[in-house]
N, C-alpha and C positions, 0 to 999 in steps of 0.2 A: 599547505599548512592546515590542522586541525582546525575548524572553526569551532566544532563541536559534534556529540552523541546522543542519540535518543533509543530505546527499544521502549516498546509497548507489548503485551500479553493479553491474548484475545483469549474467553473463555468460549468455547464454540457453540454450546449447549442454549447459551444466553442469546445468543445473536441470528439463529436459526430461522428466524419471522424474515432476516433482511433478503431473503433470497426472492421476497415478491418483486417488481419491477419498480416500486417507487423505492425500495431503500437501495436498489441495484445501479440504478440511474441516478441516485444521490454522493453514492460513494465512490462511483469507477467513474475512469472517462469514458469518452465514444470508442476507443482501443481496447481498453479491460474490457467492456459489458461486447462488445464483439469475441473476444475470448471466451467470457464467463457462457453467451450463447452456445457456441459449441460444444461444449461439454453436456455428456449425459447423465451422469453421473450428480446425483445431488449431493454426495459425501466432497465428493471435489470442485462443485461448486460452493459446496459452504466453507471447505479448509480455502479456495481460491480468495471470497471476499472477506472470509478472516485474516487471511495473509495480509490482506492489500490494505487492510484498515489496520490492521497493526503495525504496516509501514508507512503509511501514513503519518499515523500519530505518530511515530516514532521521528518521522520528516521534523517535524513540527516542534516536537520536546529539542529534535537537534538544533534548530535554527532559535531557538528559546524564545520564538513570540510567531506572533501571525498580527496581520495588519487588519484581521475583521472582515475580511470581502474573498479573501481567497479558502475555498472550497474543497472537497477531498479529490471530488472529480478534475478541478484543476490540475493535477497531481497523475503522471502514466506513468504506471509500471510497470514492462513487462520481460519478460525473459527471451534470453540468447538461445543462442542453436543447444548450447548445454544445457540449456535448463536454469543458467544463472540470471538471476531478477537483475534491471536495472530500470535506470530513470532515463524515460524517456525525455518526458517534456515536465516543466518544473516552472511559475511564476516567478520565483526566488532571483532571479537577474543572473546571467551567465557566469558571473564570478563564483557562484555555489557549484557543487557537484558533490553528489552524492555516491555514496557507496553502501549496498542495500543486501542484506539477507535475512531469509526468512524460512522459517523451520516449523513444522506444526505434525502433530499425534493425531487420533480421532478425535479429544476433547479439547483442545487447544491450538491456538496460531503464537506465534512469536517471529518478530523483528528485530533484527539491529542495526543501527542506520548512524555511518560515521558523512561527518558532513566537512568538507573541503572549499577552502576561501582557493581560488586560483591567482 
């Protein structure tokens, strides 16, 4: 059953500072910033933690609250052998599940995140 939707819209222009290691370590988990390393590429790593905070938030508008302690980094995204994003690991208690994509240009990220009661 539908619990609920969320997407968020990252402008990528704006958020370009976050690639230092404090806003990297703030918003990914120890799973994403092990991804984000890898990459050499600074265009895909900035579409990478554009993504991930726009799925984030988008987590968050689905679930229509946050309880004040949980984090962006609590929150793993990462993709399949395809290339399709999924949630890894989620505080939200195992009756949630997510279902996650995400689309992004050179000057933008976007998310859209349907959130499922099991």
């Amino acid at each position: 059953m539908i619990y609920g939707i969320g997407t968020d819209l990252v402008d990528l222009e704006r958020i370009k500072h976050w690639l230092d290691e404090k806003h990297v370590t703030r918003i990914l988990s120890l799973d994403e910033v092990e991804v984000i390393h890898s990459m050499t590429s600074i265009e895909r790593k900035l579409t990478f933690i554009g993504g991930r905070f726009a799925a984030k938030e988008a987590i968050f508008k689905a679930i229509s609250h946050g309880d004040g302690k949980t984090n962006f980094k609590d929150i793993t995204i990462l993709n399949d052998l395809h290339g399709k994003p999924y949630v890894k690991t989620h505080p939200f208690g195992q009756e949630l599940q997510f279902q996650v994509s995400i689309s992004h240009t050179e000057k933008q990220a976007i998310a859209f995140v349907i959130c499922e009661r099991l």
